[in-house]
PDB file of N, H, CA, C and O in Angstrom:
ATOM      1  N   UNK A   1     -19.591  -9.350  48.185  1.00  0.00           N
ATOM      2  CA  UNK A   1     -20.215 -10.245  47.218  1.00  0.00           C
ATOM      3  C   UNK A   1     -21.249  -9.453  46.415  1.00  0.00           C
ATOM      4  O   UNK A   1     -21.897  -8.479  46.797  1.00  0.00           O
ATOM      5  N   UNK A   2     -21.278 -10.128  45.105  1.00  0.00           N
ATOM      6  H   UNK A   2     -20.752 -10.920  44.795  1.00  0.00           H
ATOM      7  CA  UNK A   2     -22.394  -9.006  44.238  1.00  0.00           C
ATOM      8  C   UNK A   2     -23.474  -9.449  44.043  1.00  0.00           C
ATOM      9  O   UNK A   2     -23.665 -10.628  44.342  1.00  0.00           O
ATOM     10  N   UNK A   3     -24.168  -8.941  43.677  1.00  0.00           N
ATOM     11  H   UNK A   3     -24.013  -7.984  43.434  1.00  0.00           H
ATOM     12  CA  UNK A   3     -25.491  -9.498  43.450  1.00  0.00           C
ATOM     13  C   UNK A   3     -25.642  -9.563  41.922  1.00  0.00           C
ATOM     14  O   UNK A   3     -24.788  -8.952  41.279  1.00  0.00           O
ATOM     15  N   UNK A   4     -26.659 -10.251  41.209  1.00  0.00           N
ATOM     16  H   UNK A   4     -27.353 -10.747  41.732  1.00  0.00           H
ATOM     17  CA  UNK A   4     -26.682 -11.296  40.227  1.00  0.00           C
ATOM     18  C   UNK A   4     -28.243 -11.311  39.574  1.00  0.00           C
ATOM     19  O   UNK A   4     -29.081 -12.000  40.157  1.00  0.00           O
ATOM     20  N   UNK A   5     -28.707 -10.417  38.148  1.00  0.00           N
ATOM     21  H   UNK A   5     -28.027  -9.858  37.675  1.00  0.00           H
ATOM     22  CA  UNK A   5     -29.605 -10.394  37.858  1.00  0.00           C
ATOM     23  C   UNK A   5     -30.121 -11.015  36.658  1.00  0.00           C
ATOM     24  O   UNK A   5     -29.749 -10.802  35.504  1.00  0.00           O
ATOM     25  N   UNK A   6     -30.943 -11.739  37.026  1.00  0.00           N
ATOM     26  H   UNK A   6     -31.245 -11.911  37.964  1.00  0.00           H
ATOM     27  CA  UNK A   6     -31.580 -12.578  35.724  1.00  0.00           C
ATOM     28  C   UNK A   6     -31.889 -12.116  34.892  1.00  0.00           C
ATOM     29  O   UNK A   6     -32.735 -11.339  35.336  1.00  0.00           O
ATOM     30  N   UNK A   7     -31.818 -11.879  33.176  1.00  0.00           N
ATOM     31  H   UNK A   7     -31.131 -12.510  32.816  1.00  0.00           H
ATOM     32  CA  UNK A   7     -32.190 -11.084  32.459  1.00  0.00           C
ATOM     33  C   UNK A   7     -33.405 -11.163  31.710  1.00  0.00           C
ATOM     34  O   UNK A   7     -33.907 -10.325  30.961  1.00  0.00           O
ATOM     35  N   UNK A   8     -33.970 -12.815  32.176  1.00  0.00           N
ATOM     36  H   UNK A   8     -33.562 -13.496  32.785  1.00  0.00           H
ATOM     37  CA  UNK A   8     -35.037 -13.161  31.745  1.00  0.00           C
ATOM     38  C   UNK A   8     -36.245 -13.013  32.467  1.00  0.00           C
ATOM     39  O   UNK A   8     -37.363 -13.081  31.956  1.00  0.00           O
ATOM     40  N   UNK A   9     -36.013 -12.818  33.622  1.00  0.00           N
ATOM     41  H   UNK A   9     -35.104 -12.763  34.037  1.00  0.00           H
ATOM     42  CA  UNK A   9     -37.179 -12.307  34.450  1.00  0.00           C
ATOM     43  C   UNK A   9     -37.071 -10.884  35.252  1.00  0.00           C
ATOM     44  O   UNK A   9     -38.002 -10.084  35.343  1.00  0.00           O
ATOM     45  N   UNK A  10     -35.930 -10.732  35.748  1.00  0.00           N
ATOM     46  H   UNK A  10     -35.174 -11.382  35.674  1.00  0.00           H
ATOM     47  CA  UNK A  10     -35.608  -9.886  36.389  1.00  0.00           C
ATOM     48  C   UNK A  10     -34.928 -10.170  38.016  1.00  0.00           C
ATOM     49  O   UNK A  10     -34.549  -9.263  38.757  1.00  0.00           O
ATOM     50  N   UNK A  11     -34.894 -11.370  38.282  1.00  0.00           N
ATOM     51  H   UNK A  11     -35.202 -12.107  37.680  1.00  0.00           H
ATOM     52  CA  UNK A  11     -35.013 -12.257  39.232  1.00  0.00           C
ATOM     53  C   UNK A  11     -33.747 -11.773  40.093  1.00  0.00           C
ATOM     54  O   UNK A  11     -32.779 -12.005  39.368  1.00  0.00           O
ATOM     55  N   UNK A  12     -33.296 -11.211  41.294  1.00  0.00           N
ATOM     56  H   UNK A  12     -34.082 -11.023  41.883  1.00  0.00           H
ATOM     57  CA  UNK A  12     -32.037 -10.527  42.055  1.00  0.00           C
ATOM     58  C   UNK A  12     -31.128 -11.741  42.708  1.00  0.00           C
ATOM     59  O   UNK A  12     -31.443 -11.805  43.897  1.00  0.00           O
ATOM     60  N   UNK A  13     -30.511 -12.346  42.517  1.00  0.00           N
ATOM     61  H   UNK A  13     -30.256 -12.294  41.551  1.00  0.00           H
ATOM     62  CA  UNK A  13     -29.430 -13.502  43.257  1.00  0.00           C
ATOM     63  C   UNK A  13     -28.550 -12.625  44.014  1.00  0.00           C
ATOM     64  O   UNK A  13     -27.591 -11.940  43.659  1.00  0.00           O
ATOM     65  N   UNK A  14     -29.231 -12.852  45.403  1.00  0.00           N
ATOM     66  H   UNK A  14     -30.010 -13.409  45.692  1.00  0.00           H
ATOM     67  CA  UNK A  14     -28.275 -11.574  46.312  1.00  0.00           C
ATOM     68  C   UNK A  14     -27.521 -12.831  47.462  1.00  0.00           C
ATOM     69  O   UNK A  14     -28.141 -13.445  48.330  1.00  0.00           O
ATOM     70  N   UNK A  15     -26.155 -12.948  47.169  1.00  0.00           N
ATOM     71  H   UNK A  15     -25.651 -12.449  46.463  1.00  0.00           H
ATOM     72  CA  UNK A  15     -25.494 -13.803  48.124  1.00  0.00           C
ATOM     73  C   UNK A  15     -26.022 -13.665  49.571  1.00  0.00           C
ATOM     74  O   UNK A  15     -26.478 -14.624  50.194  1.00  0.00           O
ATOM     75  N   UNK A  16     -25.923 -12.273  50.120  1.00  0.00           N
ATOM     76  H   UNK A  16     -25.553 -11.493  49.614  1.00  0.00           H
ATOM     77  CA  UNK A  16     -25.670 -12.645  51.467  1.00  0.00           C
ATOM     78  C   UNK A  16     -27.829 -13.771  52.166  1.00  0.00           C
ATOM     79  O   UNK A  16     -28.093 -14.415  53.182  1.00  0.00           O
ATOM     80  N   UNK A  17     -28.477 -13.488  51.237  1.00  0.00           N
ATOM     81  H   UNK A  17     -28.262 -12.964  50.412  1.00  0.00           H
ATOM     82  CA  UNK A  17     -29.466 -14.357  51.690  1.00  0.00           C
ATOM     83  C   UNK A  17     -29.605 -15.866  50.628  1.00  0.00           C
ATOM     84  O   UNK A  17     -30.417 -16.735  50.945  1.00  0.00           O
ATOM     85  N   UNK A  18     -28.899 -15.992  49.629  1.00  0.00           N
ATOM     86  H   UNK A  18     -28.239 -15.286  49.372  1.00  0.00           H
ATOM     87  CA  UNK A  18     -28.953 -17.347  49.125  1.00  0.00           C
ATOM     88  C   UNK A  18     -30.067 -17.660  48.797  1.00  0.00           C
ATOM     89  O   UNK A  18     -30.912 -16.766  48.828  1.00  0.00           O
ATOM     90  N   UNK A  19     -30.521 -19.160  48.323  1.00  0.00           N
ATOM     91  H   UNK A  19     -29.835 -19.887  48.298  1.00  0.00           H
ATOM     92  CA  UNK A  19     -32.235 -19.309  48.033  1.00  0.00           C
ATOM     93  C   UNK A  19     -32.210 -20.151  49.289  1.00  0.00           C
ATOM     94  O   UNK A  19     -31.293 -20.968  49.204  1.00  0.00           O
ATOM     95  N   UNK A  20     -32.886 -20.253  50.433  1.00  0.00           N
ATOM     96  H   UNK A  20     -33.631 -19.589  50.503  1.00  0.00           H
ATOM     97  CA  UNK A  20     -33.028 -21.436  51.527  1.00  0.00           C
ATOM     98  C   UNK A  20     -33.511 -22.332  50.842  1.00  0.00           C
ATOM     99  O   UNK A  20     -32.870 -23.365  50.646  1.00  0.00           O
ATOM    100  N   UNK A  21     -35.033 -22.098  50.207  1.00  0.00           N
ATOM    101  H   UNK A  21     -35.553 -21.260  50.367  1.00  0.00           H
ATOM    102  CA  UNK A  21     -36.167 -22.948  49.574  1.00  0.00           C
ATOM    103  C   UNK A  21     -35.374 -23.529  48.884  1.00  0.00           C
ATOM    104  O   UNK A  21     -35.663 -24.710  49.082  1.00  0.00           O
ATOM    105  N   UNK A  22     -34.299 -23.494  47.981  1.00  0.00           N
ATOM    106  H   UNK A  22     -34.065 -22.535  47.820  1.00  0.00           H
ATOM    107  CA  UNK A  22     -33.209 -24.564  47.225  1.00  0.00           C
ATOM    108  C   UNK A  22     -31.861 -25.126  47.983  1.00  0.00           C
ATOM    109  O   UNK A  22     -30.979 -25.791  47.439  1.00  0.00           O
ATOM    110  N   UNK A  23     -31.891 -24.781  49.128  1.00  0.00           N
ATOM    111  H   UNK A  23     -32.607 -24.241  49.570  1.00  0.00           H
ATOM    112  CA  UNK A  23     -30.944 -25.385  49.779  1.00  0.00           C
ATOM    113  C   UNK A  23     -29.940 -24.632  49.670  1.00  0.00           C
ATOM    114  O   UNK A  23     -29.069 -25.094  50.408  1.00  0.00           O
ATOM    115  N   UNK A  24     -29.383 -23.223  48.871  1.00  0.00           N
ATOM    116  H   UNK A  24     -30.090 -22.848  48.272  1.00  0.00           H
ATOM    117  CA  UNK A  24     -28.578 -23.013  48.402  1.00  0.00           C
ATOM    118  C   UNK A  24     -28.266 -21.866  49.919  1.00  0.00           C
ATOM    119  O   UNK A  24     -29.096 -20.958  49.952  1.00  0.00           O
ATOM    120  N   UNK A  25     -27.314 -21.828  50.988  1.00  0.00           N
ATOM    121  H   UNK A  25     -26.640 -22.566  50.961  1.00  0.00           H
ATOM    122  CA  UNK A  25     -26.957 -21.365  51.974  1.00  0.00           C
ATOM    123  C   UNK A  25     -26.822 -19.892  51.731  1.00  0.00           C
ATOM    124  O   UNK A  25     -26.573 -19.489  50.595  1.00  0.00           O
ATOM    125  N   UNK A  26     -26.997 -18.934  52.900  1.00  0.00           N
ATOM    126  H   UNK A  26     -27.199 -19.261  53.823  1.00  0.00           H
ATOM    127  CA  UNK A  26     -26.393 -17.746  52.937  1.00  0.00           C
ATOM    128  C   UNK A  26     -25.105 -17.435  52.956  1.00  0.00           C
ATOM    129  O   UNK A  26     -24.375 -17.699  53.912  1.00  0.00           O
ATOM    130  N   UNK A  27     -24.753 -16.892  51.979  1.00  0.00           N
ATOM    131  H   UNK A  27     -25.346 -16.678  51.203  1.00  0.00           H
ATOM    132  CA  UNK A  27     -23.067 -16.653  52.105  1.00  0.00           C
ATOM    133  C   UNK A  27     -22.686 -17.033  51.017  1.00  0.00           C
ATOM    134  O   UNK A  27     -21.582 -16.657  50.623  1.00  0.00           O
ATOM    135  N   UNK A  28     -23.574 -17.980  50.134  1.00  0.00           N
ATOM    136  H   UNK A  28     -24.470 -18.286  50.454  1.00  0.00           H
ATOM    137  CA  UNK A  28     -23.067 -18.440  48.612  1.00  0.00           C
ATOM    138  C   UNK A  28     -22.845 -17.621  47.358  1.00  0.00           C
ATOM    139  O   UNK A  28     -23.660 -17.067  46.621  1.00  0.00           O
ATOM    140  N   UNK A  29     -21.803 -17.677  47.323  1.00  0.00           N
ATOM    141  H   UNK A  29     -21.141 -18.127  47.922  1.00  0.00           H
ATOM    142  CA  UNK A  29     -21.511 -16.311  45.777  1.00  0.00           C
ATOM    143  C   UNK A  29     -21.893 -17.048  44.690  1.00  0.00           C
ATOM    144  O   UNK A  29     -21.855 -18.274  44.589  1.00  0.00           O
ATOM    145  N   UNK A  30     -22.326 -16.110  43.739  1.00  0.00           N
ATOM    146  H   UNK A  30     -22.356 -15.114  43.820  1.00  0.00           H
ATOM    147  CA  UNK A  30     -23.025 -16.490  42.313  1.00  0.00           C
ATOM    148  C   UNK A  30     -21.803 -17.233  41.791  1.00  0.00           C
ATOM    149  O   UNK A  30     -22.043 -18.108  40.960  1.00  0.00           O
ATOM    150  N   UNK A  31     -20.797 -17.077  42.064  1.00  0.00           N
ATOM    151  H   UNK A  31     -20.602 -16.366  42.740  1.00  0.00           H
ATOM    152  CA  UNK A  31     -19.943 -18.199  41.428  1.00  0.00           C
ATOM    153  C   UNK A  31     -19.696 -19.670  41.915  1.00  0.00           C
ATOM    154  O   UNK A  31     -19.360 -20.592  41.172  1.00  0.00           O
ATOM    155  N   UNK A  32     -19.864 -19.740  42.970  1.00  0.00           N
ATOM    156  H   UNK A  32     -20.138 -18.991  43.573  1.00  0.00           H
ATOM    157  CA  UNK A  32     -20.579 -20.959  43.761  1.00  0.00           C
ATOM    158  C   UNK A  32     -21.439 -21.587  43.416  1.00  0.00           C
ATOM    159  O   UNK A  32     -21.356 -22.811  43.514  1.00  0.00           O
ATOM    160  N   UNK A  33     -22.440 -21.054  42.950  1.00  0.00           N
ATOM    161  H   UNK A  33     -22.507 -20.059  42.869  1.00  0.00           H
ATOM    162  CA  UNK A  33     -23.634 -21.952  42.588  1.00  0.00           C
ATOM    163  C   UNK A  33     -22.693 -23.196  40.989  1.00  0.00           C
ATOM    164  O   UNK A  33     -21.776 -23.094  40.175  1.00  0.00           O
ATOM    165  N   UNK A  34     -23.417 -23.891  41.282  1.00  0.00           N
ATOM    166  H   UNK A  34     -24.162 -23.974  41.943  1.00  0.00           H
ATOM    167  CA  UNK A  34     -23.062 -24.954  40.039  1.00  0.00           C
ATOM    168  C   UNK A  34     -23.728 -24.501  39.036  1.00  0.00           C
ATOM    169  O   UNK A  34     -24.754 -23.832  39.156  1.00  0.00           O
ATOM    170  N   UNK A  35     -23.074 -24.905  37.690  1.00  0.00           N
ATOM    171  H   UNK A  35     -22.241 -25.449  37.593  1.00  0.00           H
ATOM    172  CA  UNK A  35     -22.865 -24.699  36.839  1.00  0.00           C
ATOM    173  C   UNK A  35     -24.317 -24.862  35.942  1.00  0.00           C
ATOM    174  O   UNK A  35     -24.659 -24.265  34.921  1.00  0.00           O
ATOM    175  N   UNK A  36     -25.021 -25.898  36.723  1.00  0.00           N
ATOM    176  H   UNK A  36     -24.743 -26.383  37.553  1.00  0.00           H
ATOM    177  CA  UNK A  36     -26.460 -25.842  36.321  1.00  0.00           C
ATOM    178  C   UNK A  36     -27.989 -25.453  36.780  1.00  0.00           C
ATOM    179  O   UNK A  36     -29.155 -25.596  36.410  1.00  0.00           O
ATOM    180  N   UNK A  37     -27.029 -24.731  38.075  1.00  0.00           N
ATOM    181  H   UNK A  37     -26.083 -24.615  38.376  1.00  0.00           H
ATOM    182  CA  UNK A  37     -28.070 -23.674  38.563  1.00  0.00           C
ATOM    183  C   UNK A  37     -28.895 -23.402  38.086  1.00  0.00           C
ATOM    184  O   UNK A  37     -28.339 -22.637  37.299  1.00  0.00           O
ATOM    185  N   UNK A  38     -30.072 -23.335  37.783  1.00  0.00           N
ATOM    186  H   UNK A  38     -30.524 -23.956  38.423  1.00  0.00           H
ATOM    187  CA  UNK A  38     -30.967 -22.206  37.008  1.00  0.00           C
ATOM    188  C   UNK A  38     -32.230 -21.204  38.437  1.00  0.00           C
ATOM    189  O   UNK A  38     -32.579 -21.559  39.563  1.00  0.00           O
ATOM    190  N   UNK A  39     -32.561 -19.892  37.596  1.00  0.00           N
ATOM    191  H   UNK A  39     -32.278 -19.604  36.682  1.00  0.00           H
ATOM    192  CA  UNK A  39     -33.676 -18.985  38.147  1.00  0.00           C
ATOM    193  C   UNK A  39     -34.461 -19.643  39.297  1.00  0.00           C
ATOM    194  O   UNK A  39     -35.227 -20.461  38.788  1.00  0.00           O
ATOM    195  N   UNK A  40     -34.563 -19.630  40.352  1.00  0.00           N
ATOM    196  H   UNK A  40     -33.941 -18.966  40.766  1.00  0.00           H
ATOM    197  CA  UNK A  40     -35.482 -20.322  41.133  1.00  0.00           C
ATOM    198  C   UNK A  40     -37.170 -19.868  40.811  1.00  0.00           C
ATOM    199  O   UNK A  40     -38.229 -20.469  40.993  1.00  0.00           O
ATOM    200  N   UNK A  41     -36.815 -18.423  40.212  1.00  0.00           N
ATOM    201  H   UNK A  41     -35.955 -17.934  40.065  1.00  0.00           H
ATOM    202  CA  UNK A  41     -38.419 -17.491  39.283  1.00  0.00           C
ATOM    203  C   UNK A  41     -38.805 -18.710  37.923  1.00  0.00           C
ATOM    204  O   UNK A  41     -39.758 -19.476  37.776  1.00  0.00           O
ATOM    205  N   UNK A  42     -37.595 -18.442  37.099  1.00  0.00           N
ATOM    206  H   UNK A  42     -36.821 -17.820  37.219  1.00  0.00           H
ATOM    207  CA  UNK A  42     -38.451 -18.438  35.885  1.00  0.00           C
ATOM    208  C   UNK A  42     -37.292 -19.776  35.286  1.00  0.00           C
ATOM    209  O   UNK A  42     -37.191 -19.748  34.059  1.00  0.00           O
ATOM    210  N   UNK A  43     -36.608 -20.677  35.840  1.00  0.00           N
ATOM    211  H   UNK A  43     -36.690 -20.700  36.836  1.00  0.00           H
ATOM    212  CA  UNK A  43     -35.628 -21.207  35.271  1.00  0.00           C
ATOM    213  C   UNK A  43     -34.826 -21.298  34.853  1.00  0.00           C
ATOM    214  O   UNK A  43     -34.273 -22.394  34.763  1.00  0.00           O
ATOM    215  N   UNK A  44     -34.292 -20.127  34.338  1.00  0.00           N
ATOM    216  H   UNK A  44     -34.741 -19.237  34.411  1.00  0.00           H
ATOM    217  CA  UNK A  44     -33.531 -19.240  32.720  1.00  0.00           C
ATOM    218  C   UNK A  44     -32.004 -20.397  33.549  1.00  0.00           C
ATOM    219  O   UNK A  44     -32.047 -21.023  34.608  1.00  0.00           O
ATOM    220  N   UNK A  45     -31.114 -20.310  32.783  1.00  0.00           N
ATOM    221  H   UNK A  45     -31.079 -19.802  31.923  1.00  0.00           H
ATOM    222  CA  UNK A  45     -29.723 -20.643  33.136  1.00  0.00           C
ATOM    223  C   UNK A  45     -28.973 -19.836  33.565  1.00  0.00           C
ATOM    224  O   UNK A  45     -29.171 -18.623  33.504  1.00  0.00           O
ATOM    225  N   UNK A  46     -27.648 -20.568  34.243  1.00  0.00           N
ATOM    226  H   UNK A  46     -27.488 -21.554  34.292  1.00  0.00           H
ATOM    227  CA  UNK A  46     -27.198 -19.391  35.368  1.00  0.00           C
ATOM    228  C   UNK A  46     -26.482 -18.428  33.837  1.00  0.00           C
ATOM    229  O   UNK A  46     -26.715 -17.264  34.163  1.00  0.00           O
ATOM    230  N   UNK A  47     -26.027 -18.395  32.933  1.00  0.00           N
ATOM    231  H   UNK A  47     -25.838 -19.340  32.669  1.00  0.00           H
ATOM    232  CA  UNK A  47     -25.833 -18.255  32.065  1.00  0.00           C
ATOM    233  C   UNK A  47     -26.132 -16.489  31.528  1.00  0.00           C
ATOM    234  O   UNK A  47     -25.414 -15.585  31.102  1.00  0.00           O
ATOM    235  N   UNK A  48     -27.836 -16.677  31.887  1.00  0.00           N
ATOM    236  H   UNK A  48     -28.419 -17.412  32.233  1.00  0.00           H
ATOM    237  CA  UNK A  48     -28.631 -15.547  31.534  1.00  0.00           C
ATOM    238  C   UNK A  48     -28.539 -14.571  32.649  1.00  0.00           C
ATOM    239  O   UNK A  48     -29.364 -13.676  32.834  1.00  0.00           O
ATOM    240  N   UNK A  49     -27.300 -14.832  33.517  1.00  0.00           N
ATOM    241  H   UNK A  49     -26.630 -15.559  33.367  1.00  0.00           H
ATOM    242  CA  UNK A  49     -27.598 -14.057  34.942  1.00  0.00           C
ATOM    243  C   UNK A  49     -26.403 -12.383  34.913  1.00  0.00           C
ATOM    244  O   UNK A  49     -25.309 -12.900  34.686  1.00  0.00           O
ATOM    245  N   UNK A  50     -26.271 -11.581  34.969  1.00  0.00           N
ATOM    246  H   UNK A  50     -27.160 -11.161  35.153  1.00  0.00           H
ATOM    247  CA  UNK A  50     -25.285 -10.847  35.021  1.00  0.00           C
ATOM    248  C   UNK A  50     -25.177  -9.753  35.801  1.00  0.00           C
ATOM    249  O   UNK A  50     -26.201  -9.083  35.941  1.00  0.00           O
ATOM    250  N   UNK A  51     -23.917  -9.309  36.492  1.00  0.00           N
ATOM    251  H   UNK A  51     -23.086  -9.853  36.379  1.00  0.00           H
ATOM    252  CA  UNK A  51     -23.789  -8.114  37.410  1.00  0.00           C
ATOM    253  C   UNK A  51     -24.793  -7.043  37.790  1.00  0.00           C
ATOM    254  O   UNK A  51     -24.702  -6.013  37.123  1.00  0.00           O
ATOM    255  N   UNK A  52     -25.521  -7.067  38.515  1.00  0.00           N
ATOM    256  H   UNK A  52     -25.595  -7.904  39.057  1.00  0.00           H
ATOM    257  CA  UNK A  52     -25.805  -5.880  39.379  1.00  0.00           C
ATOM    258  C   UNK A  52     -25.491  -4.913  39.572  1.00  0.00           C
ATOM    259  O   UNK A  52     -26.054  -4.242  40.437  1.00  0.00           O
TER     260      UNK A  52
END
């Protein structure tokens, strides 16, 4: 699984730890997350997020 960088903050979406604090489980791939995900940092949309 890859990891997933916000371009608006800098913010790292690394699957194998997920966000707990959002409920969002370990093991969840950035394509998993819904569609209206946003930054748990800075908000941005999953949108603004890209490859690692």
């Amino acid at each position: 699984m890859k990891k997933f960088k916000c371009c608006a903050c800098g913010y790292i979406y690394d699957p194998v730890v997920g966000v707990p604090e959002n409920n969002i489980a370990s093991g969840t791939s950035f394509e998993e997350l819904p569609n209206d995900w946003t930054c748990p940092i800075c908000n941005a949309p999953k949108s603004a997020f890209e490859k690692e």
